[in-house]
N, C-alpha and C positions, 0 to 999 in steps of 0.2 A: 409738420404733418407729412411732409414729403417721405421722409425719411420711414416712414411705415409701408407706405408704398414701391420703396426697395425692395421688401423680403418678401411681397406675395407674389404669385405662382399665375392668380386671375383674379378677376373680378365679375360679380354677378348682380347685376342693379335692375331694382323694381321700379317702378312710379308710384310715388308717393299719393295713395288714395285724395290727400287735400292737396298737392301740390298746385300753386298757381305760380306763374311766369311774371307778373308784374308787370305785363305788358312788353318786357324782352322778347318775346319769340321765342328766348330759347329752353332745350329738353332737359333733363336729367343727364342723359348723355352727353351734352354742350359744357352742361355746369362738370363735369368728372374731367371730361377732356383737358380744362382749362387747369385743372386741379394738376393733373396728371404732367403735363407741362413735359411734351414727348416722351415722358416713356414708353418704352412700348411694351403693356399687359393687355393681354387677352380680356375682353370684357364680354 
C-alpha cells in the first residue's frame, strides 16, 4: 500500500461519521501517520 503513497502530491482526510477508537486514543490522523511511515505528504 505504501507504494501508492509515492506518487500523491497530498492527502485530505475526514473523520469518519462512525469511527470509534477501541479504546486506543488514537485519531484518523495517528492511524495515517503510522501508515505513512515518514513520508513527508502534506495532509
Amino acid at each position: 500500500m505504501q507504494d501508492i503513497f509515492d506518487k500523491v502530491a497530498g492527502i485530505t482526510l475526514g473523520k469518519h461519521e462512525q469511527y470509534h477508537d477501541l479504546t486506543t486514543a488514537k485519531q484518523p490522523l495517528d492511524l495515517l501517520k503510522e501508515q505513512l511511515d515518514g513520508l513527508e505528504i502534506p495532509i
